[in-house]
C-alpha positions as a Markdown table, in Angstrom:
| # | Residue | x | y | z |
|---|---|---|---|---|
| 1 | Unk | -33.2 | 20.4 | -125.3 |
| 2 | Unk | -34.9 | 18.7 | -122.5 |
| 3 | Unk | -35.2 | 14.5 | -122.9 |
| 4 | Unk | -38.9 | 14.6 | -122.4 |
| 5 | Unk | -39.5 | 17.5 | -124.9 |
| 6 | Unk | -42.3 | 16.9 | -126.7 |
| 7 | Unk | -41.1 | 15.9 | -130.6 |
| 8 | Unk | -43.5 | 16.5 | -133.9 |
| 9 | Unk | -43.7 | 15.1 | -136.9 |
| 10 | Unk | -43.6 | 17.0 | -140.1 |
| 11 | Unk | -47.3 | 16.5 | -140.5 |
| 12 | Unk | -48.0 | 17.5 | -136.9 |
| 13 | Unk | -45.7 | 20.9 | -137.5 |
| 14 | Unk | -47.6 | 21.3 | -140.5 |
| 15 | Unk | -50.9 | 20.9 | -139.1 |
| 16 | Unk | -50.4 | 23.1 | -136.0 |
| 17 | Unk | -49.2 | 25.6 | -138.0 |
| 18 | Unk | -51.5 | 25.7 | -141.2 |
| 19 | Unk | -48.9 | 25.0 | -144.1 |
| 20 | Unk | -48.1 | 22.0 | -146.0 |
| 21 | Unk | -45.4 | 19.6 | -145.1 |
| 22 | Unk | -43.8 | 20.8 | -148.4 |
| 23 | Unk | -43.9 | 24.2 | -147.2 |
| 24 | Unk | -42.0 | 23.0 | -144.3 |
| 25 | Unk | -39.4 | 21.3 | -145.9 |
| 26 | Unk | -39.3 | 24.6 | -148.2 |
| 27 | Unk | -38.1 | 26.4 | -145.2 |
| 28 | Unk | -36.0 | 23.8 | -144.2 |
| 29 | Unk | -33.6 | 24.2 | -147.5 |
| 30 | Unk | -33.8 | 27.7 | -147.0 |
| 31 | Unk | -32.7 | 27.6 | -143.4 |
| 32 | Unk | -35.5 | 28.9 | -141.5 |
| 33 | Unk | -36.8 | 25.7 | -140.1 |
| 34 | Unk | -34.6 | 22.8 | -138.7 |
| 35 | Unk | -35.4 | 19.3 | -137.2 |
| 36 | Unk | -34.2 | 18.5 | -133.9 |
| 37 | Unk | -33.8 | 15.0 | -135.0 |
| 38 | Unk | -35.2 | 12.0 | -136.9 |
| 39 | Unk | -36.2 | 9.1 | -136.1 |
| 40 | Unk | -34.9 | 5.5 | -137.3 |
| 41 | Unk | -36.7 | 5.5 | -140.0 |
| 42 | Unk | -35.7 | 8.6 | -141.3 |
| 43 | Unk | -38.6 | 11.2 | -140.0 |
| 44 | Unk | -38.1 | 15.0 | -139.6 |
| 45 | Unk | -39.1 | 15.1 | -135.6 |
| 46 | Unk | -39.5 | 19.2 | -134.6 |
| 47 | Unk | -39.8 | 20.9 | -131.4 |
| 48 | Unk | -42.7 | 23.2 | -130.1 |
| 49 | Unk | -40.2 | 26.2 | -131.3 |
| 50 | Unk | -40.9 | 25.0 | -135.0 |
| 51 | Unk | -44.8 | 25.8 | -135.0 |
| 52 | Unk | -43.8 | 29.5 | -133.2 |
| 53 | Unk | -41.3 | 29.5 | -136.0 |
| 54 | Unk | -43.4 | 28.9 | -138.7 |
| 55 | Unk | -46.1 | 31.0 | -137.7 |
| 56 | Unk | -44.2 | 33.8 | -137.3 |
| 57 | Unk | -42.7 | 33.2 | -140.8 |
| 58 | Unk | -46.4 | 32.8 | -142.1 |
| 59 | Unk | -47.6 | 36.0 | -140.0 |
| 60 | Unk | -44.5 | 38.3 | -141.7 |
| 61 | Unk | -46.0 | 37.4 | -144.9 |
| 62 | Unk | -49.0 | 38.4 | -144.4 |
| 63 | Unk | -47.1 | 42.1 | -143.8 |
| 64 | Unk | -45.7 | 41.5 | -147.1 |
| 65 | Unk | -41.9 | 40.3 | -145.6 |
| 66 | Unk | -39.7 | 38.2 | -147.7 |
| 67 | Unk | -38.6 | 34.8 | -146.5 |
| 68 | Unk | -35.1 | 36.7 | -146.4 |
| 69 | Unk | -36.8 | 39.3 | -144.2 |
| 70 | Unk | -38.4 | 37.0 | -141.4 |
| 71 | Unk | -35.0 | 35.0 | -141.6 |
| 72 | Unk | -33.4 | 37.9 | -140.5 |
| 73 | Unk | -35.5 | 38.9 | -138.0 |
| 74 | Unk | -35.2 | 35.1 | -136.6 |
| 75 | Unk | -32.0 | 35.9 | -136.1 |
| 76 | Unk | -32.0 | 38.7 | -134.2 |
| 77 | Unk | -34.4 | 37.5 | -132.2 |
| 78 | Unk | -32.4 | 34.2 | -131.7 |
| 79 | Unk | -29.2 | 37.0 | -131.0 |
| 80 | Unk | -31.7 | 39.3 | -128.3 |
| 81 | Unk | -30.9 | 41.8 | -131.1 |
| 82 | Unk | -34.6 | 42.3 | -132.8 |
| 83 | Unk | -36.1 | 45.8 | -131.8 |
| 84 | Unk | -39.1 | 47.7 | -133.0 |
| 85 | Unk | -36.6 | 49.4 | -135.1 |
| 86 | Unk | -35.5 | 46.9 | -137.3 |
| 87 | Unk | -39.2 | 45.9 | -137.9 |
| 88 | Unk | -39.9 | 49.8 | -138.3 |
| 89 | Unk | -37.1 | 49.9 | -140.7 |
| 90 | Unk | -38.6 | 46.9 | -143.0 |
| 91 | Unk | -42.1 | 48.0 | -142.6 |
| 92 | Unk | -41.4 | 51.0 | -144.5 |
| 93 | Unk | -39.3 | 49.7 | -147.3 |
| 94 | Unk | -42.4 | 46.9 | -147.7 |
| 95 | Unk | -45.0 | 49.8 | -147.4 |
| 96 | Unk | -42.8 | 51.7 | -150.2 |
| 97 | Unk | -42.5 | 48.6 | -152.4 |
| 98 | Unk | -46.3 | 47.8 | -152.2 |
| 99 | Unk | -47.2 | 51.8 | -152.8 |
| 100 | Unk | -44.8 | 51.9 | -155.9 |
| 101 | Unk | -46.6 | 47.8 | -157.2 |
| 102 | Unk | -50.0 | 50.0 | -156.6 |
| 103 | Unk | -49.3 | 52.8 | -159.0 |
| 104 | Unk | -48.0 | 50.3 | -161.5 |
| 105 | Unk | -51.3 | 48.1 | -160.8 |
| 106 | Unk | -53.1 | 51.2 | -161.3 |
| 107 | Unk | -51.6 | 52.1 | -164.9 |
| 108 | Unk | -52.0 | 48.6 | -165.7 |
| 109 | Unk | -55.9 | 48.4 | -164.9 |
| 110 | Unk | -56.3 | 51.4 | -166.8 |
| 111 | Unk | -54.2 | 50.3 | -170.0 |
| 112 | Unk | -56.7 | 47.3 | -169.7 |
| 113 | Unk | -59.9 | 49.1 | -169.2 |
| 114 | Unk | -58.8 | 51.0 | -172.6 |
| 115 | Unk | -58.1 | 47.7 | -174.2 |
| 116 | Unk | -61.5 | 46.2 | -173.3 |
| 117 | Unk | -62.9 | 49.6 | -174.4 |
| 118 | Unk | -61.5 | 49.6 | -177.8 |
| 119 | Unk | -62.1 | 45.9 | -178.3 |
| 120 | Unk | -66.0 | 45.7 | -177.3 |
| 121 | Unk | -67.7 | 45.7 | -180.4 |
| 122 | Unk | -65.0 | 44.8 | -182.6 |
| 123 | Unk | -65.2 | 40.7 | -182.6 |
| 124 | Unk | -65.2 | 40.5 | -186.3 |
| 125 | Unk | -61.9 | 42.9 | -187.2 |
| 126 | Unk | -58.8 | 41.5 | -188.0 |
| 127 | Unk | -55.7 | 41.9 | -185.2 |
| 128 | Unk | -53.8 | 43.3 | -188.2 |
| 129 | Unk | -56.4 | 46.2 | -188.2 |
| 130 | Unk | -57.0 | 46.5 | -184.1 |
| 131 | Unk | -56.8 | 49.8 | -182.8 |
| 132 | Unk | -54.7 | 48.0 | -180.1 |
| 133 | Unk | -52.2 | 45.2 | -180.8 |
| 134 | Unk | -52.5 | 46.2 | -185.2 |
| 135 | Unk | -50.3 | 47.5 | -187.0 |
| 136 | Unk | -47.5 | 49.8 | -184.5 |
| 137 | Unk | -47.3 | 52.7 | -187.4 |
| 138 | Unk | -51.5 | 52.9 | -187.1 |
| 139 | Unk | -51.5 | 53.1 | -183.7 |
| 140 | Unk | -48.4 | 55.6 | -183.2 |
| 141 | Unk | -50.5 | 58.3 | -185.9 |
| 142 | Unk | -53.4 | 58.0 | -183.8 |
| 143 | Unk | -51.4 | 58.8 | -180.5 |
| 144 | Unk | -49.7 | 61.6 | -182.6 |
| 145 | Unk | -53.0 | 63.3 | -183.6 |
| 146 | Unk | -54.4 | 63.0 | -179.8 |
């Protein structure tokens, strides 16, 4: 680190890089983001590398990566071992994760559209007697008969 390197403050970090000091000091106990020193009062100061940091933690996010993910690429990239192929590599295992959380998201909307369908006009029957969340031996003969 060079003596005349400019220092920030959490706030200034947090600022330049559009999260919350508590968001910093989040990554900080998870090991992703680390002071360079503080000062006599007890003050987090960071270097310039913190706001690339953070924004490249904020920016793998926003491909759906885990803060375990952009960790590991940090490190490669702090090792000169990060290639497009370890990104390909978790791109596709996020892109299957979020395809297999849309078909569940799917079954779920329509399980809800059926609920709100049933429900509609019946504001004045009993839960005991709802066609939904009633009684389980009710609702398995209907399903048996369909």
């Amino acid at each position: 680190m060079y003596v005349n390197e400019t220092k920030y403050t959490i706030g200034k970090v947090a600022m330049l890089s559009a999260v919350s000091a508590d968001t910093l000091r989040h990554y900080e106990k998870k090991g992703l983001v680390t002071p360079t020193s503080r000062t006599a009062s007890g003050y987090r100061l960071y270097n310039k590398d913190a706001v690339h940091r953070v924004r490249f933690i904020k920016q793998a996010q926003s491909y759906g990566f885990s803060l375990s993910d952009a960790r590991k690429l940090l490190r490669q990239i702090n090792e000169g071992k990060c290639y497009c192929s370890d990104v390909y590599k978790l791109a596709t295992e996020r892109k299957l994760l979020v395809s297999y959380k849309l078909v569940k998201l799917e079954a779920m909307s329509h399980a809800l559209d059926i609920l709100i369908e049933n429900c509609k006009n019946g504001s004045r029957i009993s839960i005991n007697n709802c066609s939904v969340f009633g009684n389980p031996e009710i609702n398995q003969k209907k399903e048996r008969a369909m």
